[in-house]
C-alpha positions as CSV (number, residue, x, y, z in Angstrom):
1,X,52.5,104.6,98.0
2,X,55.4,105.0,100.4
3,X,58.3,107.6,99.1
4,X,61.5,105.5,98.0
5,X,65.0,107.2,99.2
6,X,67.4,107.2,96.3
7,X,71.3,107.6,96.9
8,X,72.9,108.9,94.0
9,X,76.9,108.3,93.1
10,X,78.4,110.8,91.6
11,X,81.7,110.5,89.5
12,X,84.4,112.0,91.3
13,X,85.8,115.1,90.1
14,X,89.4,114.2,88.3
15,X,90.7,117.0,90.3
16,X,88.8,116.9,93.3
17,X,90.5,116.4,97.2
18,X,89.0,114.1,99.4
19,X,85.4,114.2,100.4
20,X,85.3,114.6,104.2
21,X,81.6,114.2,104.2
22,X,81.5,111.1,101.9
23,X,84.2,109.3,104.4
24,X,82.8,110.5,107.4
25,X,79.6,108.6,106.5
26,X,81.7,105.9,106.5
27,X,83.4,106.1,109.3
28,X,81.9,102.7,110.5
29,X,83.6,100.8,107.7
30,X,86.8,102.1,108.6
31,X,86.5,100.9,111.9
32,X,85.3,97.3,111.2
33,X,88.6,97.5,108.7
34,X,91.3,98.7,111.0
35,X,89.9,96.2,113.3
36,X,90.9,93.3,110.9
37,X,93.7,94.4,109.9
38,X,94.8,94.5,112.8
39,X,93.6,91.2,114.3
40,X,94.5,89.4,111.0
41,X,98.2,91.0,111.5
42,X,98.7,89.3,115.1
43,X,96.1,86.1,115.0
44,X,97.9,82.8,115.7
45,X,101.3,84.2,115.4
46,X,103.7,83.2,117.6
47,X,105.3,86.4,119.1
48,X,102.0,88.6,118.6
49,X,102.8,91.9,119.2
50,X,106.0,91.0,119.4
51,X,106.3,91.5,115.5
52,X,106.1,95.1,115.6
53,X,109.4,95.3,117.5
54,X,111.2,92.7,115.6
55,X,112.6,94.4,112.3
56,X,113.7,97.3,114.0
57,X,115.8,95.8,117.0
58,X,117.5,93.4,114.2
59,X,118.3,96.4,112.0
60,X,119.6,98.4,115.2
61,X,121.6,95.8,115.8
62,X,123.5,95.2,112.3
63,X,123.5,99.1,112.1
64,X,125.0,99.2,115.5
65,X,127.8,96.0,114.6
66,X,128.3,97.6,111.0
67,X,127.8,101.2,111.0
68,X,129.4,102.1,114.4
69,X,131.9,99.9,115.4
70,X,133.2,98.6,112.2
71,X,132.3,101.7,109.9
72,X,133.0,104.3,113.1
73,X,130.4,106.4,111.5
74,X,129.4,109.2,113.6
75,X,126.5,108.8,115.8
76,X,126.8,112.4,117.1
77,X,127.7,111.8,120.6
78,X,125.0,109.6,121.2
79,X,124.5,105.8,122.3
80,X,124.5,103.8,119.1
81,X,121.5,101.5,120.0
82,X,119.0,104.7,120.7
83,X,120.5,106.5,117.5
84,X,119.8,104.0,115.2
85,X,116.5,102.6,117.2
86,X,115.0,105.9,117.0
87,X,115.3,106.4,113.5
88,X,114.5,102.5,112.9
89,X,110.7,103.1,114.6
90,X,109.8,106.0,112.3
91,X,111.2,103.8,109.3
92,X,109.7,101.0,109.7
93,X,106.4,102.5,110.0
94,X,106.5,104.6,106.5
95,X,108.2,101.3,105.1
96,X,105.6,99.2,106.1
97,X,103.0,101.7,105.3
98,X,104.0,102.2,101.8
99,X,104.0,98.6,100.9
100,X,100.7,97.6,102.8
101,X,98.4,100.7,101.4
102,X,99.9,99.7,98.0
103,X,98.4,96.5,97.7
104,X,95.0,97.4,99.3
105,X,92.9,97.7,96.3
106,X,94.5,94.1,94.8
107,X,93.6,92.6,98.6
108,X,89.9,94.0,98.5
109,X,89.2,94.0,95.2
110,X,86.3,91.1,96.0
111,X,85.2,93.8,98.0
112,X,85.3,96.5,95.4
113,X,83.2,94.6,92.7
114,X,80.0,93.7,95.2
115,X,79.5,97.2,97.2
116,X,80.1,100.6,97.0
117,X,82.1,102.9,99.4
118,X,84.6,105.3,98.4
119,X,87.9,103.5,97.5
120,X,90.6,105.7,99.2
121,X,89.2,104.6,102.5
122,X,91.1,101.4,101.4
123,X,95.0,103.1,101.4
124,X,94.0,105.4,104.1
125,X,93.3,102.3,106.5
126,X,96.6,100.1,105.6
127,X,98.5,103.4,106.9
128,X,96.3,104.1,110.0
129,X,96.3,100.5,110.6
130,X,100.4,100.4,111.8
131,X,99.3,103.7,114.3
132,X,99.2,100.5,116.7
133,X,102.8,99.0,115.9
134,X,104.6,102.5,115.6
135,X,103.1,102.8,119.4
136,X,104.6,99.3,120.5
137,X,107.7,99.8,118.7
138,X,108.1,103.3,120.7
139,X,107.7,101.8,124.2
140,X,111.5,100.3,122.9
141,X,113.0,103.6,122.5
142,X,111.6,104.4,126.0
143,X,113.6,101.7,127.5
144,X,116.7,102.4,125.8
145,X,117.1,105.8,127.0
146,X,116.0,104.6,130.4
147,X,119.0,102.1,130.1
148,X,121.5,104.9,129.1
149,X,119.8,107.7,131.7
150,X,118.7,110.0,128.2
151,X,116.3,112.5,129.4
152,X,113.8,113.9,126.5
153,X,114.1,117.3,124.7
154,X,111.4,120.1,125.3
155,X,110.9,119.4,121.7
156,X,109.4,116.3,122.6
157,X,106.1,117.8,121.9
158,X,106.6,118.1,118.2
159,X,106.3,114.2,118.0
160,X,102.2,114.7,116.7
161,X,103.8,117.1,114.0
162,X,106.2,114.2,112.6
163,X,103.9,111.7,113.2
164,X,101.2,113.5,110.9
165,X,104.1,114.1,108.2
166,X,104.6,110.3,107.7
167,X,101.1,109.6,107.7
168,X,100.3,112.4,104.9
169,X,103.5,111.5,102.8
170,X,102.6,107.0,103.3
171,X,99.0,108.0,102.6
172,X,99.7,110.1,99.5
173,X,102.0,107.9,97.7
174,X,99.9,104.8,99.1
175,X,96.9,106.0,97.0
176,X,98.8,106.9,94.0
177,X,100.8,103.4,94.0
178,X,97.8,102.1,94.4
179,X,96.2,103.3,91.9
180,X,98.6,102.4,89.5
181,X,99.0,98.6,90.8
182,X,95.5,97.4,90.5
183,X,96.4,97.8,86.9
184,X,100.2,96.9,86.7
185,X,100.4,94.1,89.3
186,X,104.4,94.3,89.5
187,X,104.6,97.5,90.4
188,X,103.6,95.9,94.6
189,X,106.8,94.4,94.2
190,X,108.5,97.1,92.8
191,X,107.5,99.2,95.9
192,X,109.5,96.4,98.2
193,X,112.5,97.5,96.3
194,X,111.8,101.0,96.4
195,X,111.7,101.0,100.3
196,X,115.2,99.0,100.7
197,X,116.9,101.8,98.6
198,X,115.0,104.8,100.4
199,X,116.2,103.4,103.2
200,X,119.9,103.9,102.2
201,X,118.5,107.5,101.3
202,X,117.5,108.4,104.5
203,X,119.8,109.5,107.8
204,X,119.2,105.6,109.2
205,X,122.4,104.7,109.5
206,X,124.4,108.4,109.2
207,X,123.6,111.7,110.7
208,X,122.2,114.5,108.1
209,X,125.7,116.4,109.4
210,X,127.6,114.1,106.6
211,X,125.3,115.8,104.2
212,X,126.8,119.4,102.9
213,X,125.3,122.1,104.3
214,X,124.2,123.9,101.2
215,X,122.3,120.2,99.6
216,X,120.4,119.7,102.7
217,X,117.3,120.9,101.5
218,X,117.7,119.2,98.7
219,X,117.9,116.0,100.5
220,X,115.2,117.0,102.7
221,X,112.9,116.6,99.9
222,X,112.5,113.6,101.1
223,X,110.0,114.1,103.8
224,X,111.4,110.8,106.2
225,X,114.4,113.1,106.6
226,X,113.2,115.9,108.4
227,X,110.6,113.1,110.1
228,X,113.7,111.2,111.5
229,X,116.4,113.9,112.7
230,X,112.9,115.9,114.1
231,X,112.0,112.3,115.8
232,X,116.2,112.6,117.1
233,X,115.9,116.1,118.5
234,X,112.7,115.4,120.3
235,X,114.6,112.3,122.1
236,X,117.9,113.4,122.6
237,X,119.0,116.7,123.5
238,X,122.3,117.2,122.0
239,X,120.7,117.3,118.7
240,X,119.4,120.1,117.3
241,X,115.9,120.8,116.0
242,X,116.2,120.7,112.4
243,X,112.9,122.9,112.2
244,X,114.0,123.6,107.9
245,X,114.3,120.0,107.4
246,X,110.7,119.7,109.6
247,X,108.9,122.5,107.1
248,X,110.3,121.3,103.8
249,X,108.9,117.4,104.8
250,X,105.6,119.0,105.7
251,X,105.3,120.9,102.4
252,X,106.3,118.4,100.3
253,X,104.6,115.2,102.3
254,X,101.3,117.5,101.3
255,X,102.0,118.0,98.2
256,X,102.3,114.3,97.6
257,X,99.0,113.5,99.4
258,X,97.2,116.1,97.2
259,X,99.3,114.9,93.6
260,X,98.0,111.0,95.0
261,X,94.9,111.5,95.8
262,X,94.3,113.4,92.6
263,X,95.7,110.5,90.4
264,X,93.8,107.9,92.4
265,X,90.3,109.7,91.9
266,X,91.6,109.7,87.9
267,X,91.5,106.3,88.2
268,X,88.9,105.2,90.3
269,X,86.1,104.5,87.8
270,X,88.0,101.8,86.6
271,X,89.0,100.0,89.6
272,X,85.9,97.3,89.3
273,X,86.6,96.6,85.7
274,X,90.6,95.8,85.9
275,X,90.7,94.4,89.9
């Protein structure tokens, strides 16, 4: 009689962290899934790839028309398009993010009920999944400061850094907003108008210089601010590095991935029965 192998799923610990091991194994799901979402974003569309550039050239725009020459809010020196562009990128990427990785389980959950494979890989590839777009949208902001003759900051290499905060502060509240919307089916809409007022809450449209001096670190408890004026100093070098801003996002952005992967394993065991 020929030995049977037996794989044996374990409950996951209501306070446990990710298990690398577990997702490594994996790792071939993940890829077949940031394939399709990828594909699925740009088949028969009519721009393509053009999409990714779309939202944030019409926001610079209306920023540019609104903010700077009706509003003559402050743009530190700078041209208005790459000021607002470069902010816009980042944006649009945590924005997009967010919403996508909080309707993952509610997408999949046909998935969910017929196989196993652990669930956070779900969240984790809606965020990974706009790594393309955020690299398209870039290539914009490389031709606007080739138009206006902006040379990069030596900081410049601290882009990996800022990118890894978004990534860490979309993934964590992805998972926990997931979590909670596989149950509450609203709440995926309630995240759309949680990103428009964010976006009032973040330096977009204004420098963090209008901000007093002594509540800046309370604003930059929001980890998209030290992501966007860091993603500013990198590109243009009158700004400077806002390294306190930089620090506080990190802490907090993993703090939040911890607190949502934590809630989401909490939850997990009841993902089949409610999806």
């Amino acid at each position: 009689m020929k030995n049977s192998q037996y794989t044996v799923i374990k409950r996951p610990s209501k306070f446990g962290i990710l298990n690398i091991s577990e997702i490594w194994l994996y790792k071939d799901l993940i890829y077949s899934l940031l394939i399709k979402d990828i594909k699925v974003r740009y088949a028969q569309s009519v721009l393509g790839i053009g999409w990714a550039v779309i939202q944030p050239l019409f926001f610079m725009v209306v920023f540019t028309l609104i903010f700077s020459k009706l509003a003559k809010i402050s743009t530190e020196g700078q041209p208005a398009q790459v000021f607002y562009y470069s902010a816009l990128v980042p944006w649009t990427y945590f924005s997009s993010g967010l919403i996508d990785s909080t309707g993952s389980l509610i997408q999949n959950s046909g998935m969910m009920t017929k196989v196993y494979f652990p669930r956070i890989i779900l969240p984790l590839v809606s965020i990974l999944s706009k790594l393309p777009d955020l690299i398209i949208a870039s290539t914009i902001v490389a031709i606007l400061m080739v138009w206006f003759s902006i040379s990069p900051s030596i900081h410049i290499v601290l882009i990996p850094l800022l990118i890894l905060i978004m990534i860490l502060f979309s993934f964590g509240l992805g998972a926990f907003f997931s979590a909670l919307a596989i149950q509450y089916r609203d709440i995926k809409y309630g995240i759309t108008f949680l990103t428009q007022i964010l976006m009032f809450a973040t330096p977009i449209a204004y420098p963090t210089s209008l901000i007093p001096k002594h509540l800046q670190w309370v604003y930059a408890l929001n980890p998209m601010v030290g992501v966007i004026e860091g993603t500013r100093s990198c590109l243009l070098q009158t700004i400077a590095l806002p390294l306190d801003l930089i620090l506080i996002g990190l802490a907090v952005s993993i703090a939040t991935s911890i607190i949502g992967i934590i809630y989401f394993n909490r939850c997990e065991t009841t993902f089949a029965d409610v999806a």
